[in-house]
Every structure is written in structure tokens, then in C-alpha cells.
MITIKOL-518747 format. One record per residue: y negated, x, z of N, C-alpha, C in turn. Coordinates in steps of 0.1 Angstrom, whole numbers, plus 2048, in hexadecimal, padded with zeros to 3 digits. Atoms other than C-alpha are relative to their C-alpha. Layout:
<nodes>
YXZYXZYXZ;...
</nodes>
This chain:
<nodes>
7FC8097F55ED3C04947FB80580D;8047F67F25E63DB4B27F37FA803;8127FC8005C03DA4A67FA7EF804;7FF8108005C53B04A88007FF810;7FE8047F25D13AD4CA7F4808808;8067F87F55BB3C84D77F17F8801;80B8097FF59B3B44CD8017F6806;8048077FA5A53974D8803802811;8027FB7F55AF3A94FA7F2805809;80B7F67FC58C3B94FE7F57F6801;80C80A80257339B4F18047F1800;7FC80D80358937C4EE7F57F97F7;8068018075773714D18067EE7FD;80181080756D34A4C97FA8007F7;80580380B55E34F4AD8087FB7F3;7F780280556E33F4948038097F1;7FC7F780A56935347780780A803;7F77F57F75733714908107FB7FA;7F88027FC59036149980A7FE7EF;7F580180D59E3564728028097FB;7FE7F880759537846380F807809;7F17F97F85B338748280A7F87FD;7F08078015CC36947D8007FF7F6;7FE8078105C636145A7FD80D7F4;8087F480A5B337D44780C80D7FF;7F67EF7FD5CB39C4578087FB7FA;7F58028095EC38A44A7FF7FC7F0;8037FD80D5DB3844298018087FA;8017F38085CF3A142380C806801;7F77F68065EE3B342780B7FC7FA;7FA80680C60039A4157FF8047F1;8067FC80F5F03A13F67FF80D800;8007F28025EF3C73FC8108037FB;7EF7FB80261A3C64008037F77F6;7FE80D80B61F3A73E77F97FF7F5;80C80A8036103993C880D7FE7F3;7F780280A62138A3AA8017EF807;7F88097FD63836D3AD8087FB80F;7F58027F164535E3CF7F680580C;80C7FA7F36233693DF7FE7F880C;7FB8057F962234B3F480C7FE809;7F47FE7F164334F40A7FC80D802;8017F27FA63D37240D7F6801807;80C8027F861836A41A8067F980B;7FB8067F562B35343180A80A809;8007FC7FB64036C43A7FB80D809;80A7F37F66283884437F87F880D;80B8027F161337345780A7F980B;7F77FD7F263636746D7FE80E807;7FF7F07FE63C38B4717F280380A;80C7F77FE61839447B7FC7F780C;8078037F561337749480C7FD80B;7FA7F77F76333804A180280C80B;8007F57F262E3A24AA7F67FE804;8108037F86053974B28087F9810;7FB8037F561B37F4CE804807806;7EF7F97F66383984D97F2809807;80A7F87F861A3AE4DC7F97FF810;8078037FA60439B4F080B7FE80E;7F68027FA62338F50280580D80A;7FB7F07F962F3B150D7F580580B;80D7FC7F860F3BC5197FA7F780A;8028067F76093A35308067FE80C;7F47FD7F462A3A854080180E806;7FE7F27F96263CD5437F880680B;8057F97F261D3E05617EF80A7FD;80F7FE8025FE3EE54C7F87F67FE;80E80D8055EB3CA5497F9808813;8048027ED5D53CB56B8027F9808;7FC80F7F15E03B157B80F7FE801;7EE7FD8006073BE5797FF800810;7FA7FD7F36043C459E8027F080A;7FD80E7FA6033A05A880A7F67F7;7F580380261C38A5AB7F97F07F9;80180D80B62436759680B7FE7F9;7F680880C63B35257C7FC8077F4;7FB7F180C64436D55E7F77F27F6;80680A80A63934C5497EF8017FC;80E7FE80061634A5567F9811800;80A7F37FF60E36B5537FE8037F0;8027FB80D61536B52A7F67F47FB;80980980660034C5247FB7F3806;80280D7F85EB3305338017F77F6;7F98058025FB31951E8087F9806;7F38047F361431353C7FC7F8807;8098077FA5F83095527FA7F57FA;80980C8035E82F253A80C7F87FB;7F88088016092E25338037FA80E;8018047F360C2DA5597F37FB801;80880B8005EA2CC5548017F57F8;7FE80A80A5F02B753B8087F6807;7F68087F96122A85517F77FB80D;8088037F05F52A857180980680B;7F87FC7EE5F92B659680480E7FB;8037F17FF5F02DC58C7FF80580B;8077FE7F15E32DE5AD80B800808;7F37FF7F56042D75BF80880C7F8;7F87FB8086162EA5A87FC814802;8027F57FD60230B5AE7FF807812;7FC8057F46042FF5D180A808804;7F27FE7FC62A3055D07FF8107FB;8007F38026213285C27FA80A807;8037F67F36103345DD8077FF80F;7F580B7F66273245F680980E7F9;7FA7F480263F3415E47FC80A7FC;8077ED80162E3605D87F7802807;80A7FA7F661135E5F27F37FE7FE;80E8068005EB3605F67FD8017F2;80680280D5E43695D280F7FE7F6;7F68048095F735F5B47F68037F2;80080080C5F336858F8047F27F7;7FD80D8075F034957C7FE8027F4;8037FF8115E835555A7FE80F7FD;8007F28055E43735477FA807806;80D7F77FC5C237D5557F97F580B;8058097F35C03645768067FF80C;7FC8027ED5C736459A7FD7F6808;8028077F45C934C5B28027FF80C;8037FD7F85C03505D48057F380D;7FF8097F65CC33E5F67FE80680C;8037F37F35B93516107F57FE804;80A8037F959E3456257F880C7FE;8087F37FF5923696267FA8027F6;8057FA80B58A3686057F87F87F7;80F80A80756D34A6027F78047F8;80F7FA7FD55335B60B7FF80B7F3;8047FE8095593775F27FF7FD7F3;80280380C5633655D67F67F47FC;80F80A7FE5483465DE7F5803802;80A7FC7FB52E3565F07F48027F6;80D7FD80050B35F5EB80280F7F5;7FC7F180551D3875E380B7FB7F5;7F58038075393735CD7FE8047F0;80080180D5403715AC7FE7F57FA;80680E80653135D5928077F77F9;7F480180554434757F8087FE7F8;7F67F980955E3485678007F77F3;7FD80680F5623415428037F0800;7FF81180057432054C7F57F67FF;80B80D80355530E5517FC8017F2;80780280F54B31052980C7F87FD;7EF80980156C2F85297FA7F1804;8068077FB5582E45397F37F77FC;80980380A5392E45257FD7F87F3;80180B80A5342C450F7F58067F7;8037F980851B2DA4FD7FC812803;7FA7F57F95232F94FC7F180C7FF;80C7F78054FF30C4EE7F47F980D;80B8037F34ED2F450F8077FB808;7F28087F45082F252A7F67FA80B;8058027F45022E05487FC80A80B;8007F67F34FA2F056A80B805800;7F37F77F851B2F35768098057F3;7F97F68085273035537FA809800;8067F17FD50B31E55980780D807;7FA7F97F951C33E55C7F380D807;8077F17FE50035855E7FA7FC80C;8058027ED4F43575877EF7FD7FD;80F8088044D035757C7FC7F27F8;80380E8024CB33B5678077F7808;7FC80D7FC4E332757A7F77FE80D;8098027F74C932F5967F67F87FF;80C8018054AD3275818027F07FE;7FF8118084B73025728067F8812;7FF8077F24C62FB5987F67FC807;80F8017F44A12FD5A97FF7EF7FB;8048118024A02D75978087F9806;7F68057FD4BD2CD5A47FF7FF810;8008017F44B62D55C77F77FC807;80A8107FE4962C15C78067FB801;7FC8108014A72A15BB80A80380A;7FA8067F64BD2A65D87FD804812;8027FF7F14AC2B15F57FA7F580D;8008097FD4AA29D6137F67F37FE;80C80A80148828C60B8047FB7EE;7FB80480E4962825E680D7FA803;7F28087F94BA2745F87F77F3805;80780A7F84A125960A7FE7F77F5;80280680D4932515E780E7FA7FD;7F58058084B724A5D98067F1807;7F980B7F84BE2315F78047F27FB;80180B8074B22135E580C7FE7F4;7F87FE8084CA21E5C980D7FB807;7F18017FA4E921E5E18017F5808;7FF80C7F84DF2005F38027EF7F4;7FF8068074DC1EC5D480F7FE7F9;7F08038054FB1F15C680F7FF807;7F78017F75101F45E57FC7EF803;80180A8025031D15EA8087F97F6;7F580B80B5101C05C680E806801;7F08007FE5311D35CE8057F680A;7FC8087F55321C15F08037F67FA;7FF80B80152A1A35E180C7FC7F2;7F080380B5461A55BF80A803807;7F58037FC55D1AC5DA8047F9807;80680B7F85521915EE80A7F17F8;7FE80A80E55917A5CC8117FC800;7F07FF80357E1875CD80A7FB809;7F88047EF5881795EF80F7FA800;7F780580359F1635DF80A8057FA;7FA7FB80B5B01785C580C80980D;7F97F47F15D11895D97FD80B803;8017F18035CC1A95CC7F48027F9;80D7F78035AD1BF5C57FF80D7F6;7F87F47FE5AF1DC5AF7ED80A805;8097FB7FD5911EC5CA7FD80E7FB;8017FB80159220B5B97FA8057F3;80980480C5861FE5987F07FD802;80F8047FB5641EC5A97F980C806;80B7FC7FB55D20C5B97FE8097F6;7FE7F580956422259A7F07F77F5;80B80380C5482085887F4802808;80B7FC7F55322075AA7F980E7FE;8027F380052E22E5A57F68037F7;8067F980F52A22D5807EE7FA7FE;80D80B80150C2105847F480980A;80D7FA7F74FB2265A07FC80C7F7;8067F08054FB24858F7F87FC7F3;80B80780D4EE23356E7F07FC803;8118017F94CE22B58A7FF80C7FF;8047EE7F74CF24E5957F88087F5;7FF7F680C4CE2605737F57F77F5;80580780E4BF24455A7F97F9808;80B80C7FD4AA22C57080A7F17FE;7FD80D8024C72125698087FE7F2;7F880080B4DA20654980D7FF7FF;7F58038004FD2025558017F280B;7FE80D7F650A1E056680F7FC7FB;7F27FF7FF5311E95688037F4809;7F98077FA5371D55837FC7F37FB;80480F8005251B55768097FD7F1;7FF80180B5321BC55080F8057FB;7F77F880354E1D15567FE80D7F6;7FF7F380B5581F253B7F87FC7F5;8038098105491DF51D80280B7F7;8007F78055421FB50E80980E7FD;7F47F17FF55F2175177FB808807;8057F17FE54A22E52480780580D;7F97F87F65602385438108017F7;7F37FD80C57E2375297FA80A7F9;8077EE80956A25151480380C80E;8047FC7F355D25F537812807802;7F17FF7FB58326454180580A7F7;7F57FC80C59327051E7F580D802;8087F480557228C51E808807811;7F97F77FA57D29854080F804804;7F27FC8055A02985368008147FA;8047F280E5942B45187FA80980B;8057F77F95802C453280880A808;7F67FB7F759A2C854B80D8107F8;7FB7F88095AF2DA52C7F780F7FF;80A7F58065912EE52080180C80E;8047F37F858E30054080680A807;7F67F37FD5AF3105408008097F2;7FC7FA8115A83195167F47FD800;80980380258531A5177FA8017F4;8057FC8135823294F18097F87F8;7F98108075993094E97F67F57FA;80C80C80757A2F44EE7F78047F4;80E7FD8065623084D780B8007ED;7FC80281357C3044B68057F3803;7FE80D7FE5872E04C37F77F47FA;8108067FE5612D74C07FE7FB7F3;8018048115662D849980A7F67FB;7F28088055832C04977F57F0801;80880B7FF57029D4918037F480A;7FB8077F85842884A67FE80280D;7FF7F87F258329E4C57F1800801;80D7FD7FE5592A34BD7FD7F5803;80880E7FE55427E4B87FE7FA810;7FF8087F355C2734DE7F7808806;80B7FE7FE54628C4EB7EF8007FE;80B80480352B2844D17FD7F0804;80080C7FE52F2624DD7F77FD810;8058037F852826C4FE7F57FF802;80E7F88025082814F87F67F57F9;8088068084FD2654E17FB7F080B;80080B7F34FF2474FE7F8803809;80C7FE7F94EF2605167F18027F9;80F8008094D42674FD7F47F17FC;80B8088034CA2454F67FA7FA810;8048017F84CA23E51B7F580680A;80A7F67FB4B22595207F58007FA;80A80380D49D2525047FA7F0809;8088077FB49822E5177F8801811;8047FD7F349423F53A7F48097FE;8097FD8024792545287F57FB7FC;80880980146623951D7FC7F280B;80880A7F24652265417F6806805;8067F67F845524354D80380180C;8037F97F344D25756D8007F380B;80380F7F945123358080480180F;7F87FF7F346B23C59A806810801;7FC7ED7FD4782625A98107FC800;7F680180049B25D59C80280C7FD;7F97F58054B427958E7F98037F8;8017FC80B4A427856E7F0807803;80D7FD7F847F27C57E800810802;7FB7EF7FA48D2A05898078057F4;7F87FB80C4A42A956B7F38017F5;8077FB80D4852A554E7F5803804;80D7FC7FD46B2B45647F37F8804;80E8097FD45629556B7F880480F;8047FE7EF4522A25907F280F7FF;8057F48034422C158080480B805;7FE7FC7F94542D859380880D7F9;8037FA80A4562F05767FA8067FB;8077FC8074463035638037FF7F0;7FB7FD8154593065418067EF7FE;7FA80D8064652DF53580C8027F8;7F37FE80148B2DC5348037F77EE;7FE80680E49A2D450D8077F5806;7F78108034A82B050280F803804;7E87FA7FD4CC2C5504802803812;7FF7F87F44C42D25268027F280A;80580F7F64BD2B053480C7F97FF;7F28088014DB29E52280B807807;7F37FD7F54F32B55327FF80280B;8007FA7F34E62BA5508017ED80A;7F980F7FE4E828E54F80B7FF804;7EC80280550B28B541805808811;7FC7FD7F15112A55647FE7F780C;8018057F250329057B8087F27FE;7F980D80051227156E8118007FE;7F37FF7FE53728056B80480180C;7FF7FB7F153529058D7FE7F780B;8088087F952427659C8097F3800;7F68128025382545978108067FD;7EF7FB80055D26659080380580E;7F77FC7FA5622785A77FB7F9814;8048087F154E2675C78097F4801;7F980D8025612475BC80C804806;7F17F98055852595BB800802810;8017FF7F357A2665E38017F3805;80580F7FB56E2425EA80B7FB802;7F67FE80158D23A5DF80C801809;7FA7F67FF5A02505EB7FD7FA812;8008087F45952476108027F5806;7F88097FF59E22660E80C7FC800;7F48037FD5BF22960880680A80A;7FE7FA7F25C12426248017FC80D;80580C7F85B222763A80D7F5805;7F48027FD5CD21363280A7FD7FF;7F77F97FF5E822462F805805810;7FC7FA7EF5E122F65A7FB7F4801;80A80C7F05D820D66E7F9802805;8067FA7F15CF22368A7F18037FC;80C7FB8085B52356727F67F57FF;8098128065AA2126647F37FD80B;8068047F65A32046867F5806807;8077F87FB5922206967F38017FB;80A7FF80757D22467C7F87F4801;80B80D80056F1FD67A7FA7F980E;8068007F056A20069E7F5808801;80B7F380155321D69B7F17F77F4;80580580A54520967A7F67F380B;80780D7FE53E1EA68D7F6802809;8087F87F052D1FD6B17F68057F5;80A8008045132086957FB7F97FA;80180C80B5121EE67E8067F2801;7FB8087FE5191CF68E7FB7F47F7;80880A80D5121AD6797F47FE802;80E8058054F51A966A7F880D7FC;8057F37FE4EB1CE6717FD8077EC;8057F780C4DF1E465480880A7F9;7F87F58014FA1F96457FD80B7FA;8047EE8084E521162E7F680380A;8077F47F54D521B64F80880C801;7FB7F68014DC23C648802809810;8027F97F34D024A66F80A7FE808;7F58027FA4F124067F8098077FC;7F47F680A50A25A6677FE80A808;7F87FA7F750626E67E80780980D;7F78057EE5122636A080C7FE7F5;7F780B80652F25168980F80D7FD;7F97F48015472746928097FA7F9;7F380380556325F6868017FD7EF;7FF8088105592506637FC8107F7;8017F57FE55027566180A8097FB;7EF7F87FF5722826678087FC7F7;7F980781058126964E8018067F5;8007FC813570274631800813804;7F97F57FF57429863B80F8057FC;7EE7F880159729563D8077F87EF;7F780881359B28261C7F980B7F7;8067F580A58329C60A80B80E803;7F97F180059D2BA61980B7FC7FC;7F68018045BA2A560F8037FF7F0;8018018095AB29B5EF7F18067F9;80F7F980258F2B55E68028017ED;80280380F57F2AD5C380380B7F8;7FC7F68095832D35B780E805804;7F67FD7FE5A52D25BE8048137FB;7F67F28035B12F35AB7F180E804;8097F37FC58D3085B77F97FF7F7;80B7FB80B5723155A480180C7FD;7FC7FB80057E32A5907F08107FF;80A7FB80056834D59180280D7F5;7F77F480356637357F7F28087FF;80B7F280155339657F7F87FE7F3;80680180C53839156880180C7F5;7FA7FA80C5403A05447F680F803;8047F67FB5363C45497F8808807;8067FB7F452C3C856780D80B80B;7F87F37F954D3DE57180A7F5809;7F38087F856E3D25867F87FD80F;8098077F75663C25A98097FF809;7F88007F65793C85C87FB7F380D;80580D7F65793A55E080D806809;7F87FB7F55873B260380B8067F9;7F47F18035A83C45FE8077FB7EE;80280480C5AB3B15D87FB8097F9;8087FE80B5A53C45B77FD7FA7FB;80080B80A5973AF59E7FA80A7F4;8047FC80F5943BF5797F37F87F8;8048088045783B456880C7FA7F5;7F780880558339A55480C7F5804;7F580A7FB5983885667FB7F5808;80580D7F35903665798067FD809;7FE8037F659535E5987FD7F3809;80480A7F759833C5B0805801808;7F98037F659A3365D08077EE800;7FB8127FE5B33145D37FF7FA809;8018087F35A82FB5E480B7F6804;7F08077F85C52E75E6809800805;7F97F97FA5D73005F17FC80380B;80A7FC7F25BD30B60B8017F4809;80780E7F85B62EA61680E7F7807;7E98047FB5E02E461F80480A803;7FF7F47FA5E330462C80580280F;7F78057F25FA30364D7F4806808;8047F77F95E63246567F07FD802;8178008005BF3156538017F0806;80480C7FC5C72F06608107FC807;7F58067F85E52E06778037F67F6;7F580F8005FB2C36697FC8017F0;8088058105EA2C96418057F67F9;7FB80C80D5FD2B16307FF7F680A;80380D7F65F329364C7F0802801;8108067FD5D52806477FE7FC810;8028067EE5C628366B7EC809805;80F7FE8025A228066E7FE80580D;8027F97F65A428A6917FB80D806;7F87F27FD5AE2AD68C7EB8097FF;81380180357F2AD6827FB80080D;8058057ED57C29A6A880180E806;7FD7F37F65902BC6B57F780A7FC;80B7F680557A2D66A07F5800803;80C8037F755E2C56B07FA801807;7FE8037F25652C66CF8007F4809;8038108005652A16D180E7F9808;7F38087FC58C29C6D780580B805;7F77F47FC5A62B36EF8068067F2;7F87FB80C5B92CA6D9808806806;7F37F97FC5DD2D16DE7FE80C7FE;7FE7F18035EB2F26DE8078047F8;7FF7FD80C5EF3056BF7F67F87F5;80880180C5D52F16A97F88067FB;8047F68065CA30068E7F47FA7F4;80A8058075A52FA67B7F880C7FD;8047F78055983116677F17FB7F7;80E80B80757330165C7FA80A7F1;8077FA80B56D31F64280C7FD7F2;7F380280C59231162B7F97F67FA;80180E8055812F26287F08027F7;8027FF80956F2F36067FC7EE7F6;7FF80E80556A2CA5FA7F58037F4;80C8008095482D65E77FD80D7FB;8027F28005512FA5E27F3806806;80B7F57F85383175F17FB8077F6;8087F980651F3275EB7F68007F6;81080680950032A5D08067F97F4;7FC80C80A5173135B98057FA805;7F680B7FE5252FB5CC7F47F57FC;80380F7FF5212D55CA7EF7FB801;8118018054F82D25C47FF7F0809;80680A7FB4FD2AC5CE80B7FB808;7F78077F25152AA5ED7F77FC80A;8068037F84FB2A06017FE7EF7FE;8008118044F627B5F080E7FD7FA;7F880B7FE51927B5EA8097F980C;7FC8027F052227B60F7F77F5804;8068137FB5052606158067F77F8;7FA80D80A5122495FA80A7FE807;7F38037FC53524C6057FF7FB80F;8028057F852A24662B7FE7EE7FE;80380D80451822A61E8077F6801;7FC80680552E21960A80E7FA808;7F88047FA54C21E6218007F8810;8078047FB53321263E8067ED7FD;80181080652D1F062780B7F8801;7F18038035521EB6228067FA80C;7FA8017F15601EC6437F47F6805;8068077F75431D76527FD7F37F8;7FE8118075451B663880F7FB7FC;7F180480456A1BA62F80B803805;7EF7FD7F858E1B763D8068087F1;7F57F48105A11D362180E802807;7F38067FA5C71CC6258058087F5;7FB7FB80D5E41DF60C8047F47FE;7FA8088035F21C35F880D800806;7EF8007FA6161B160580B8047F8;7F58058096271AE5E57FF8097F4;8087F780A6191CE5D280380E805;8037F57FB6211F35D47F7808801;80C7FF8016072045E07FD8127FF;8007F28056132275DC7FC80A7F5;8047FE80D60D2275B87F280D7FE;80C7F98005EC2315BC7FA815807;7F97EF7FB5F52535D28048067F1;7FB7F580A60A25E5B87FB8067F3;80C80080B5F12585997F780D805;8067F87FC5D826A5AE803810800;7FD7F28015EE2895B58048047F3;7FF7FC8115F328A58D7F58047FC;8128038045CE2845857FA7FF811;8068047ED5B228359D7F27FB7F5;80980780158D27E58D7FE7FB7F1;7FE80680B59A27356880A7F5802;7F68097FD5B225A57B7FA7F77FD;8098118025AD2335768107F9805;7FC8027F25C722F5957FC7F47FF;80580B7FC5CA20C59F80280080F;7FB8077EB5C92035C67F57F5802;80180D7FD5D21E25C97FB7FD811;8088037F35C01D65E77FF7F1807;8058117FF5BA1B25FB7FA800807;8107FF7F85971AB6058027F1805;80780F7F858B19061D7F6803806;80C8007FE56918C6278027FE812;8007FE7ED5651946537F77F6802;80B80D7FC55917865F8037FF810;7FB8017ED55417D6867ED7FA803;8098097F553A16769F7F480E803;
</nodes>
């Protein structure tokens, strides 16, 4: 039993054969060493109670005792014997507030699991993000829809994730954002105009049109085309798949060696093979348009040449499937997410389509991008909705690469082995890195600017604020998704009056959100009227 726990303390082993010979094989075998005859079965059942009893108490004990390494920090007795705890609070949703409230009482770091810390300390970006940071952590293979050719952002090893990035940072640098315009001008158009359609209808649910608007651009972006959600709707499911896969993912990346024996269950493989098999055939016909147009995919299978070695079929489909989850969930969910910000303040509202209209008055051009930014205020908006509602809510999680030795971050030990995040949701509501944190007030951007007076005592701390995490893994394509969202919220405000329904709660959607955030399907009901001014 000792020799059981110690292995899996040392190597945590997914293998599965590993893993049955220690829970299955050990209580066998010594079943049949102490037993044999008659009544072998219950006695087999009870040696292996027994054995994965004391393997628990074991494991149990030792996690609580003052020799684990990470006894010196503080935490809930629960979460320190098993993340278990944590993924049951994900499963309920609103982890993120919930660890929230634990730093809020034990302080800047917290013990959230056996072998993880979480961090609420401005001071401590830079080392755990930085350039000098740590790489990152086991979680992302939770993440990994194939686990033998993960995506980018499941790449743990710092070099290749360097190496497969150099493509990535083509397809999005500023002279490749120009290219995409046509993309974001086309489909922010047919949204205008199906919302255009609805004028009559009381209620809207605006948060569905922009959740298909998203999915129809990144299907340009990535494939040359092939989805027409907003004209056809879900037909297909695929943001129902899409949703239910980053459900599993969200799980996986607190039990990352959950996913790799899950993977064998047929039920659980099928919906991911389902996905792989959708992006594959969409890839297969964006490889026989050819080299026609410098989209996503243009950059992803090398057509740019900008390579030397030619990326595999696996390399390509996950590095798809990434841009098309990342890309339409979670920009939508902000999109979103700003509108009912909007209005929810009047003041906000107003200000804002006053600023909208002085650059964009009728008739004017709205994907003229050269105006974003003078536009301090539309600006400050989506700032303050990205720090109220930042897409990596719980951090990215990080850890000392596997034998490279323990790793001191400022006055922090960290054992190898252990992971580490800084929380952004906790950072980013932080009395001590921002004034008023729980009040949407886009202003508070004007004052940091130097743009607006600033009372005395305000408090803005520009290095808490994290929307795209830091450093050589953050966010690859915050750059197009801050033009889109400009854009789109641009378009909006300058063809449509957006009202909350009379007769409709409109809170709903808050609450959803703070459960779920970019696997939600949130409704906010809405009532559009088309601006019709002289």
C-alpha cells in the first residue's frame, strides 16, 4: 500500500495499465496469497476495501500533515485532501467567486488542492507570467482534445510552444488583422441586417445572434467559410457539442489524468470524435480551394511558407478546433457581456452612442477601423467589462517544469510539483489594485489616462489587469479580438436603439453568466429598433 501511494505521489501515473496493476493487481495479488478455497470472492472484496482504505487514509493523512510541502500555507482542510471539492464547485459553476471568498479570508495565497496555490497579488504577474515565469501546468492536457497533438495553448514544454507560436503570430500581426477586415465587415453586416428583420418581435434573445455571428466569422477565419448560423441557425448542434466539449474540458483541467482514461469510454470519445471529424471534413474542403485567400487556415497549414518543416493533419486540426473555440465563445460571451452592461447604466449607454455617433455618424463607415483610437470611451467600456468579466476567469494555471528543481517566485516557495495561478477574478476585484471593483465604471480607464480628474484615494493598478493573461503565452489573438468587438459594438450602437425588455427579467442572464461564462447559452432578452435620425 506505502509502495502504491508513494508512486503515485512521485509520477502520478495515467497510464492505464500502471494505474490497474496498483488498484487492481496489488489487492489481487494479495488476495490470493491470504485466501484461496471457498468464499474467495468476498474476501477478494474484502482485501481490496481494506487496501483502498488505508491507500485513502494514507493519502489523506499526508496531505494534511505538516510534512506535505505546501503545509505551510493556509486553506479549507477539504481542499487540501482532494480536488474533488473544487471540481464539484465546478460542476455547481461560480468557482471563481467561490475562491474569491477564500482569498477574501486566508489572504494573498490560498491552497486550493493538494499540490496548488492560488495567488492574489499583483506582485506576483510578472513572476509567475513573465518572460522569467513558469511554464505551464499539467491542467492544460485537460484541455487537449487530442492528447498525443495538443493544441498551442495545451503545449507545456516553453520551446515548442515557442516554435508552433511563430505561425500564429503571423496570422495575426497587424498587416494580417487588415486582411481579416472583409471577414468582420461581412458578417457584422448580416447580423445588422437579421437584427434589423426583428424590429417587430418584442424581445430579442441578442446574445444568441451574436453567439452565431462569432461562430460564422471564425468558420471565414479558419475554413474560408462553411457555417451560416445566423441564416440557418444550429442545424447541426455544433455549438451544443462545442458547449458540452468545453464543459469536459473545464473538468479535465482540475483532473487532468481523468481525461486520458475518460478518452476510452465510447460515449465521452464519440462527441469529441464528432468534433475532430466536422473540423476535418471542413479542412479537407478548405484544402482543396486552395491558397486563394490569407485566412487563418493560410497560416495554420503552411501555405504562406513560413516554415520550414510542414505541420501534421493532427497539428492543424487542433490548432483549428483552438481558434474556432476561442474565437466565437468566448468574444461572443464579452460581446455580450458589454451589452448588458450598457444597459443596465443609461449614463454608460448614452455617453457611449454619443462618442459612437461624433465618429460614425449616418451613413459613415463603421469597420473604419482608424477612428478606435480617439474613441477613449468605447475603449474604457470594453476594458471595464473584460476586468469585470475576464475570459480566464480562474488564471492560467502554471508549475516548475518536472525536474528542473523547486522555484522560489519573490518571497513564495514553490516545490516542484506543484501548480500555481495567479486569479484573475480575484485580481481584477481587488479593492487594493482598482477603486469601486465590484461597479462597472468605465471611467475609472478616463482617470488612468489622464483624460478625467481623479478624486482622492483612487486606486488603478494597470499591472492587476490580466483580460488576455501575460506574457509568452498569453492570448496569441487579442489583437483581432479587440478589433471585432470595437467593430461590432461600433455597428450596433450606430443602426440600433438596444432597450432591456418591459415585461421580462433581465437579470437572468447575470446570474447564468456568474455560474457559467464561455460554455453558457445565457439568454439576454433585448428590444431592437432600427435609429432612424434625419
Amino acid at each position: 500500500m506505502q509502495a502504491a501511494h508513494l508512486v503515485f505521489n512521485r509520477w502520478e501515473p495515467t497510464n492505464i495499465a500502471v494505474v490497474a496493476a496498483l488498484l487492481l493487481g496489488v489487492p489481487c495479488a494479495a488476495a490470493s496469497l491470504l485466501f484461496s478455497g471457498r468464499g474467495s470472492v468476498p474476501r477478494l472484496a474484502l482485501t481490496a476495501a481494506l487496501y483502498y482504505a488505508c491507500l485513502g487514509t494514507s493519502v489523506v493523512l499526508y496531505r494534511l500533515s505538516p510534512w506535505h510541502p505546501l503545509a505551510r500555507y493556509p486553506g479549507p482542510w477539504l481542499l487540501k485532501t482532494s480536488k474533488l471539492w473544487i471540481v464539484r464547485r465546478v460542476k455547481r459553476g461560480g468557482q471563481w467567486r467561490y475562491i474569491r471568498e477564500l482569498h477574501q479570508r486566508f489572504g494573498d495565497v490560498v491552497r486550493i488542492g493538494p499540490n496548488e496555490l492560488s495567488f492574489c497579488d499583483a506582485a506576483m504577474v510578472v513572476p509567475v507570467l513573465g518572460t522569467q515565469g513558469l511554464p505551464k501546468g499539467p491542467d492544460w492536457m485537460g484541455h487537449a482534445m487530442h492528447p498525443k497533438t495538443p493544441s498551442l495553448i495545451a503545449l507545456r514544454d516553453p520551446l515548442e510552444h515557442q516554435r508552433r507560436r511563430r505561425t500564429w503570430n503571423r496570422a495575426f500581426k497587424p498587416a494580417a488583422l487588415q486582411e481579416y477586415l472583409p471577414l468582420i465587415q461581412k458578417r457584422t453586416a448580416q447580423l445588422l441586417d437579421a437584427l434589423s428583420k426583428c424590429e417587430e418581435q418584442d424581445v430579442v434573445d441578442l446574445g444568441r445572434w451574436i453567439r452565431f455571428c462569432k461562430y460564422d466569422f471564425m468558420g471565414d477565419l479558419v475554413f474560408g467559410g462553411g457555417t451560416e448560423m445566423m441564416r440557418d441557425g444550429d442545424q447541426d448542434g455544433l455549438l451544443k457539442l462545442q458547449r458540452a466539449g468545453i464543459a469536459m474540458m473545464v473538468v479535465y483541467a482540475h483532473m487532468p489524468w481523468l481525461a486520458q482514461f475518460t478518452k476510452h469510454i465510447p460515449r465521452v470519445a464519440a462527441k469529441l470524435k464528432e468534433l475532430r471529424a466536422a473540423a476535418r471534413t471542413r479542412a479537407a474542403a478548405r484544402y482543396k480551394a486552395g491558397a486563394n485567400r490569407k485566412d487563418l487556415f493560410y497560416h495554420l497549414s503552411n501555405e504562406d511558407g513560413g516554415e520550414k518543416e510542414q505541420p501534421t493533419e493532427d497539428v492543424i486540426l487542433s490548432d483549428a478546433l483552438l481558434a474556432i473555440i476561442a474565437g466565437s465563445d468566448t468574444t461572443s460571451t464579452i460581446l455580450t457581456s458589454a451589452v448588458y452592461c450598457l444597459l443596465t447604466h443609461p449614463d454608460v449607454h448614452k455617453r457611449l452612442v454619443e462618442e459612437v455617433d461624433k465618429f460614425y455618424p449616418p451613413g459613415a463607415d463603421w469597420c473604419n477601423t482608424e477612428h478606435h483610437a480617439d474613441m477613449h470611451y468605447l475603449n474604457a467600456v470594453l476594458n471595464e467589462t473584460l476586468r469585470l468579466f475576464p475570459v480566464l476567469r480562474d488564471g492560467s494555471l502554471r508549475a516548475p517544469w518536472v525536474g528542473h528543481g523547486d522555484r522560489a517566485l519573490g518571497p513564495y516557495f514553490i516545490p516542484e510539483g506543484t501548480q500555481v495561478r495567479v486569479h484573475t477574478y480575484s485580481l481584477q476585484r481587488d479593492p487594493r489594485c482598482f477603486s469601486q471593483p465590484d461597479t462597472f465604471w468605465p471611467e475609472r480607464w478616463l482617470v488612468a489616462g489622464g483624460l478625467q480628474h481623479a478624486e482622492p484615494g483612487f486606486v488603478h493598478e494597470p499591472g492587476a489587469f490580466l483580460p488576455f493573461s501575460r506574457g509568452p503565452s498569453d492570448c496569441v489573438g487579442k489583437g483581432l479580438a479587440l478589433q471585432d468587438m470595437r467593430i461590432v459594438l461600433c455597428a450596433l450602437l450606430q443602426h440600433l436603439e438596444l432597450a432591456p425588455p418591459r415585461n421580462r427579467p433581465f437579470d437572468e442572464w447575470k446570474a447564468e453568466v456568474d455560474r457559467r461564462f464561455a460554455d453558457s447559452s445565457a439568454v439576454l432578452p433585448v428590444s431592437v429598433r432600427v435609429r432612424r435620425r434625419v
